[in-house]
N, C-alpha and C positions, 0 to 999 in steps of 0.2 A: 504494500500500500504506500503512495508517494502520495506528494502535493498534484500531480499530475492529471491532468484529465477529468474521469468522474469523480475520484474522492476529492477536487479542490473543487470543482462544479456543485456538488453535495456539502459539501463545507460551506461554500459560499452561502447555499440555499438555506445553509441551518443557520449560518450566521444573521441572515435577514428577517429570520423568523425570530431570532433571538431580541433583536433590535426591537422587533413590533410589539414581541410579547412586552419588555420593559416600559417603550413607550406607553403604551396600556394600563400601566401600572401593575404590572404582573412582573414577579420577582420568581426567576426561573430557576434559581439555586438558593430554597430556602432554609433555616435552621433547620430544622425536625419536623420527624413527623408522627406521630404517636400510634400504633399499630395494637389492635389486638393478636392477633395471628400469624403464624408465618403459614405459607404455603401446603406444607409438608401437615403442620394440627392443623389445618383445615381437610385436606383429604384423609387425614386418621378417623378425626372427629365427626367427619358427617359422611364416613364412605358407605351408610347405612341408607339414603338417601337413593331413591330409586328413580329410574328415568322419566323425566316428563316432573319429578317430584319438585316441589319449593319449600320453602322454610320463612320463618322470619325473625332467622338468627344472622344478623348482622353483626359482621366482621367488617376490621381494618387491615388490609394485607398491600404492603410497599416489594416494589422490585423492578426488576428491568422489560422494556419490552420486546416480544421477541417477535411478536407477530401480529399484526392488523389486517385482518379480513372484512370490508364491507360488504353486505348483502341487501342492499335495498335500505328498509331502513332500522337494519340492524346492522352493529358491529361486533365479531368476534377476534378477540385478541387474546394473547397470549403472554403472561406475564409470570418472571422466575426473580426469585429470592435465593437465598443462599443454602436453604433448606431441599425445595421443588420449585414446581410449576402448576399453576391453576390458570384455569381457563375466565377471562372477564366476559361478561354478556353487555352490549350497551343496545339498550331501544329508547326510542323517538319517545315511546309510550312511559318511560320509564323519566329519564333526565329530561326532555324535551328536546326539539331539534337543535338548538343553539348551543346548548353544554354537547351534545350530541358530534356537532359538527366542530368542534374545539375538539374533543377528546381524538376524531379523524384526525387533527393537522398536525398530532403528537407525530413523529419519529421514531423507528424501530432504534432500539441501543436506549430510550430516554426511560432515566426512571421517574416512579410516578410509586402515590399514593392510592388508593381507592377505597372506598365504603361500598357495603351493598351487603346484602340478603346472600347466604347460600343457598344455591336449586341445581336440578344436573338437569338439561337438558333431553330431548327425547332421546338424544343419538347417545343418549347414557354419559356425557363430559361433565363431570363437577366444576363447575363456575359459581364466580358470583356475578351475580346481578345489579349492576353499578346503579349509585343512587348518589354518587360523586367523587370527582377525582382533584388530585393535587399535580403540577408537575414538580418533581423535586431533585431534577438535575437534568437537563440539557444536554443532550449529545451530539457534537460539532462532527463527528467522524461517522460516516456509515461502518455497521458491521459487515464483516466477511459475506460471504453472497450463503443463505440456509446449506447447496448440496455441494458447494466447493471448499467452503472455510477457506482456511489460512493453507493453502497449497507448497509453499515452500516451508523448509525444514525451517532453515535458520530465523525467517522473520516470525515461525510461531514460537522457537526460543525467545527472539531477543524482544518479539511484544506477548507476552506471557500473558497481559493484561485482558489482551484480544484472544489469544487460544483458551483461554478457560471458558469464554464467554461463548464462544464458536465450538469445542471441540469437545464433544459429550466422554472422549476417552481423555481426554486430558484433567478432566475432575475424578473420574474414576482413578486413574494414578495415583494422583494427590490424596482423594479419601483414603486410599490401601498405607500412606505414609503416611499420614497424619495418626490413623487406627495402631498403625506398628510403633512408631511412639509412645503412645500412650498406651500402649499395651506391655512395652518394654520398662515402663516407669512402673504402672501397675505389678508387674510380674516383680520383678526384683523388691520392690519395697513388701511383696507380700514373705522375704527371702530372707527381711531384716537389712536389707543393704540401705544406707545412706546415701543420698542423691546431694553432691558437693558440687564446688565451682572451684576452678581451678586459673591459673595466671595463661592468658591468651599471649602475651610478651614475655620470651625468654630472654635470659642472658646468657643462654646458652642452647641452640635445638640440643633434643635427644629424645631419647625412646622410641628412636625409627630411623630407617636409614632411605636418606631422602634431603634435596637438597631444598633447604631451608626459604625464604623471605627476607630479607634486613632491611631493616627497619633504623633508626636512631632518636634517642632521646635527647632533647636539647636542654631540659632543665638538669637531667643527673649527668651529661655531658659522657653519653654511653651508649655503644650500638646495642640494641637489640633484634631478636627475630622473631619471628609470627612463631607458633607452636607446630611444630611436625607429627607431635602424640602427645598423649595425656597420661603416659606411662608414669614419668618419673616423680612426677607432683602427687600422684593419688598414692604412689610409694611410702612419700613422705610421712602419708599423713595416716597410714597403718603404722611407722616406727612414732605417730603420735599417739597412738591407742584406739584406733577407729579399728575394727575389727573385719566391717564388709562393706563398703563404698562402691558409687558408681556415677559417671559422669556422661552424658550425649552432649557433645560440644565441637564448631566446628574446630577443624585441623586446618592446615595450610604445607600445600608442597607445591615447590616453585619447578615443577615439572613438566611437560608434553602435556597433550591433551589428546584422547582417544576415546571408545568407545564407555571406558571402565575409568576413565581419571580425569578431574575435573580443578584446576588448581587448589581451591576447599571444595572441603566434604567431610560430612558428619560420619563419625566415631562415636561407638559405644564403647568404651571402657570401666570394667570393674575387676574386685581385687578383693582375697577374702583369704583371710590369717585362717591360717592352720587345715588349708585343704593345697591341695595338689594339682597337675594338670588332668588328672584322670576326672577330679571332681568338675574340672571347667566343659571337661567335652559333655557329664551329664546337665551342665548346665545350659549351654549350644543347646543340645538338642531338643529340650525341651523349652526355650525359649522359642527356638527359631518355629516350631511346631505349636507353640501359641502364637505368635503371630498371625504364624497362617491360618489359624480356625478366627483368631477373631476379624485379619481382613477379608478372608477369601469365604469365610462358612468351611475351610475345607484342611487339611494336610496334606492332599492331594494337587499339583499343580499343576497346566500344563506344557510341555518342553517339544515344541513344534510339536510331532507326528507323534510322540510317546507321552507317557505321565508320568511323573515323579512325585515320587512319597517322601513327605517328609517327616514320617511319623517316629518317635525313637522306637527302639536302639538304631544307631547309625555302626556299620561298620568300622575299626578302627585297623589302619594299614600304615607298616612301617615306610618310610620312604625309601629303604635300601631295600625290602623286598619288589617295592612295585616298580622299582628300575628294574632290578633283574627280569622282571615278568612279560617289561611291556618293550624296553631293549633287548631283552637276551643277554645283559654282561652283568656280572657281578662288582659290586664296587664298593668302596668303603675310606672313610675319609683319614684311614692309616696307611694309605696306599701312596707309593710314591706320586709327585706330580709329575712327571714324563708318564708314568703306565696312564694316568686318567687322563691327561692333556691327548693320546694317544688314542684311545676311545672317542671320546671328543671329535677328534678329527675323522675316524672312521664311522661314526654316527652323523657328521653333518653338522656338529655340534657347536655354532661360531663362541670362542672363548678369546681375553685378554692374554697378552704378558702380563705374569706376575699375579697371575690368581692362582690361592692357595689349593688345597685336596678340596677342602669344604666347599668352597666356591664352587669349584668344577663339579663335584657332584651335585648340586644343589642345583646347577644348570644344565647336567644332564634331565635330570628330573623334570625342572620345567619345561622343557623342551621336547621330552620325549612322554612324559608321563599325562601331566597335569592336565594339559587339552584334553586328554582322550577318558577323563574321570567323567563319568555322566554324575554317579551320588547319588544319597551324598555321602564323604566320606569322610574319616579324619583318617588325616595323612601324618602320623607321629613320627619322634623321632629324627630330629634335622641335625647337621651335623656343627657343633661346637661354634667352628669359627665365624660360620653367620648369623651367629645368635647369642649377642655380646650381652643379653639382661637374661639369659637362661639360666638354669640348673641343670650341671655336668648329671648325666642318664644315670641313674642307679646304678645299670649292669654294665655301661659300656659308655668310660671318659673320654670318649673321640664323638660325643652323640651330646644331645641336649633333650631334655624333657619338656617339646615342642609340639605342636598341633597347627596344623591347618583345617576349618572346616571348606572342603572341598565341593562346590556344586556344579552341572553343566561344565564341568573345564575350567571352573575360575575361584578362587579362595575368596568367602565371605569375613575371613578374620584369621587370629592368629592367638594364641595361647602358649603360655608358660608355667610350667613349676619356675618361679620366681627365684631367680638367684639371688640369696642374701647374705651371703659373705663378702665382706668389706676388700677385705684381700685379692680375692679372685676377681672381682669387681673392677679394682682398680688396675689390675695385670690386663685382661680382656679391652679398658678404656683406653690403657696406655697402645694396644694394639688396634685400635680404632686409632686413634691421634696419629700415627706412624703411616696409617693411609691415607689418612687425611691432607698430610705433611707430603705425600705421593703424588697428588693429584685427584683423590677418590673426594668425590662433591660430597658423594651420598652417607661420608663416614664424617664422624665427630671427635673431638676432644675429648681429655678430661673433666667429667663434673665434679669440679670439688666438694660442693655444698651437699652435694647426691650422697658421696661419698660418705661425707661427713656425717650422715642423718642416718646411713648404714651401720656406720661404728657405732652408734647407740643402738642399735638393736636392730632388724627390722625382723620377725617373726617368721616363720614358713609357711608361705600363699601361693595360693597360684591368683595366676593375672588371666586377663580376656581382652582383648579387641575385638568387636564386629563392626564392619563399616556398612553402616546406616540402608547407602544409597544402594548396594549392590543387594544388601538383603532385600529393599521395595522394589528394584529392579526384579527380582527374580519371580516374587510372589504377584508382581503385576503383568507380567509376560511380555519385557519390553529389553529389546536390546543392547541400548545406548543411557550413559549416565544422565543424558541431560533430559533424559525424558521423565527422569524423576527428582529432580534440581530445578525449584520455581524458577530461579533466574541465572543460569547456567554463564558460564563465561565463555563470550565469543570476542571474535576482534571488531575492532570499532568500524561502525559505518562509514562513509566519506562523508568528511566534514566534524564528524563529532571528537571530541577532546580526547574521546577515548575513557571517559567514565563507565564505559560497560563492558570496555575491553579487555581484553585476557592477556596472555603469555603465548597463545598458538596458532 
């Protein structure tokens, strides 16, 4: 939609209407309007009401319009709140011809107030029966056309405003994330977990490996960065005595943009003293299988041509078994790097100079395993070195007490037996700083103060990430991050400062 042609034609024409109404004395964006009903208790309340049937239970129900049919001298239109839609009835016999013929010169997109009687119609439509209107916002822009909407991708991203309004699957999405929210908040607080806030400004990223934001403070005369995870703070605050915590807050990674990653995006993070990662995968599964009954009605979902269950138990699979399975090679992160670099290459497998066993295997895996996981699954057991906030494996100190919840191909989250020895902690950091000091974006420093909060204690927990958009992605049946991200980050139009533009 431009200034161009019919939408500035249609502009113009609203704008002239706009001028006559004021002249008139008609104030077309007025304070309030005081409603008994919305949409949705009105067709609860009187779906009892049979065709042909009237009432003379008078309601006030405000919203948009979406549709003006005249017939002679009747009009039917159609008007939606945030709730539904109900149907409005306007006759000659009812308002008389001159409110009548006012309520016609309204505009589709304009919100309006209305009073009137509930009755349905012979053809069975619950309406009301207008017996007066208000207009209470003015709309300068024509909407989308009813059977084409918003046609291009990008402008129903970047006017989001306009695809809700337009695009009957695009509120469906949103209701499934908005429902998993709040079902995620419900769920854990019925668990005992505490719902904290945490510092959005580091002075330091960590808790993910991922190239950070900076940012600078001019009053403490000190760079800061945006938050990469919400690991290391919700840490903190178990060596304060909190016992089971949880945070949904966004993150920020100054990355690409793809299907699956979007510069921010919501993370669920929580952390509970004195369980394990075995305790976080029963927690996974039964969250993520509340969700899905309270968005979808179902644990059942579905995944193109197939269905997927997400009900528990979810199988658990080592990451060194399902490389051998799905490669054919055996591997293991005590293996020289020339035998794995060596693999690697005979698999197809593109790797760096100067990645360690762990690395190599970790990218064997992605690369050969994880696409081909339908799920869901948890994929335990990761290897040491790419997983610097771990606990070394009970049975085997080249491994870590790791989880990925694995779906369709793609990790909804990530879990830890949380390492909390100060020692190993700070050994593991110092070998993050060393690649970082290498050229590696995605690795970090030393955190001293982390550090610091460890030697006083930190108890034995396991940790949880699940990210937000990937789980509504999944249980809404949509491909792309930004179909579930209200205002997704694109690059900026021509001309614009670049307030709504991204990194890609």
């Amino acid at each position: 939609m431009t200034e161009d042609g019919y939408v500035g034609e249609e502009r113009d024409r609203r704008l002239a209407k706009l001028d006559a109404l004021r002249a008139a004395g008609t104030d077309p964006y007025p304070v309030r309007f005081d409603r008994t009903h919305t949409a949705a208790e009105i067709q609860e309340h009187w779906e009892h009401v049979e065709a042909g049937g009237e009432t003379d239970d008078v309601v006030r129900v405000a919203g948009r319009l979406l549709l003006i049919r005249r017939q002679g001298k009747l009009t039917f239109a159609t008007l939606r709140d945030g709730t539904a839609s109900v149907q409005l009835f306007v006759s000659d016999a009812v308002v008389g011809a001159e409110v009548h013929q006012a309520f016609d010169e309204l505009d589709l997109g304009d919100w309006v107030g209305v009073e009137g009687a509930v009755m349905r119609t012979k053809r069975g439509e619950l309406s009301v029966k207008l017996r007066a209107f208000e207009l209470l916002a003015k709309a300068l822009r024509p909407l989308p056309s009813k059977w084409q909407g918003l046609t291009d991708v990008d402008t129903r991203f970047r006017m989001r405003y306009v695809d809700l309004i337009a695009n009957d699957d695009a509120r469906r999405v949103f209701a499934i994330r908005f429902s998993v929210i709040a079902t995620i908040r419900r769920f854990l607080a019925e668990r005992r977990y505490v719902e904290v806030e945490t510092p959005v400004l580091h002075a330091q990223a960590g808790g993910g490996a991922a190239r950070p934001f900076e940012t600078y403070h001019h009053a403490l005369e000190m760079p800061l960065s945006l938050r990469i995870a919400l690991e290391l703070h919700l840490k903190r605050l178990l060596v304060g005595g909190f016992e089971r915590v949880f945070e949904i807050g966004r993150v920020f990674r100054n990355e690409g943009l793809s299907t699956r990653h979007n510069p921010e995006f919501t993370m669920l993070e929580c952390y509970e003293a004195f369980a394990d990662y075995t305790d976080m995968a029963r927690l996974v599964e039964e969250l993520v299988a509340e969700c899905a009954r309270a968005a979808t009605g179902s644990t059942t979902v579905a995944a193109g041509d197939r269905e997927l269950s997400l009900a528990p138990p979810w199988p658990r699979r080592p990451m060194l078994d399902l490389i051998q399975e799905h490669a054919g090679v055996a591997v293991h992160p005590s293996q020289p790097v020339g035998d794995l670099e060596a693999i690697c290459d005979r698999l197809g497998v593109a790797r760096q100079a100067g990645w360690g066993p762990g690395k190599l295997v970790l990218e064997l895996y992605e690369k050969t395993v994880e696409p081909n996981l339908f799920g869901p699954v948890f994929v335990i057991d990761y290897p040491r070195e790419v997983s610097p906030l771990a606990r070394i494996h009970r049975a085997d100190p080249a491994l870590v007490e790791r989880f990925e919840p694995v779906v369709l191909g793609r990790e909804l989250g990530n879990a830890f037996s949380e390492l909390n020895d100060p020692v190993d902690q700070r050994q593991r950091f110092e070998a993050q700083a060393r690649l970082a000091a290498a050229g590696d974006e995605e690795a970090h420093g030393v955190d001293e103060d982390y550090l610091r909060a460890l030697e006083y204690g930190l108890p034995p927990c396991g940790g949880l990430g699940i990210g937000v958009d990937r789980l509504v992605m999944l249980l809404a049946g949509v491909t792309t991050i930004r179909e579930v991200l209200l205002f997704p980050h694109l690059r900026p139009e021509a001309g614009e400062t670049g307030d709504e533009g991204g990194t890609g």
